[in-house]
C-alpha positions, 0 to 999 in steps of 0.5 A, spaced: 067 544 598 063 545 591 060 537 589 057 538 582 054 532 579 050 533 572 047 525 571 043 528 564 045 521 561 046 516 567 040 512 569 038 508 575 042 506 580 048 509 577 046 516 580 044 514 587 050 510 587 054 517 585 051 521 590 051 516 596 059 517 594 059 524 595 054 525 602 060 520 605 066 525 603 062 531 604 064 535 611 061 541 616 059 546 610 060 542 604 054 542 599 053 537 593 049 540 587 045 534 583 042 535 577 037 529 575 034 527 568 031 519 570 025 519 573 027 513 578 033 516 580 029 522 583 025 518 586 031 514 590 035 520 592 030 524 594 027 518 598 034 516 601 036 524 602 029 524 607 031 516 610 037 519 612 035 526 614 040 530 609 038 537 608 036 538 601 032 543 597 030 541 590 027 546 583 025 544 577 030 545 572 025 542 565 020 538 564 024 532 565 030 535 570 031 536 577 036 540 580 037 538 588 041 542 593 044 537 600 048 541 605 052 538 610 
């Protein structure tokens, strides 16, 4: 299953709080793609994903956006 979360408009905490809602649902073979905008939010998920050893790649999308693919 496809997770797809577009955070252009929510600031911390509200997209860790999201994406730590989706990690819990996903199973073997599911991915969540995220898209963040606020800067303290990449930070904490980016932390939390490496914290807990999910497997990420991330890319730059804009000067302010971040595009972070977890698979399971």
């Amino acid at each position: 299953m496809l997770y797809n979360y577009d955070a252009y408009l929510d600031k911390c905490p509200l997209p860790l709080v999201k994406t730590r809602v989706f990690l819990k649902k996903m199973q073997a073979g599911d991915i969540c793609l995220i898209r963040i905008y606020d800067q303290g939010s990449k930070k904490n998920i980016l932390n939390y994903l490496t914290k807990f050893a999910w497997s990420y790649s991330q890319k730059i999308i804009s000067d302010h956006g971040l595009e972070i693919e977890i698979t399971k």
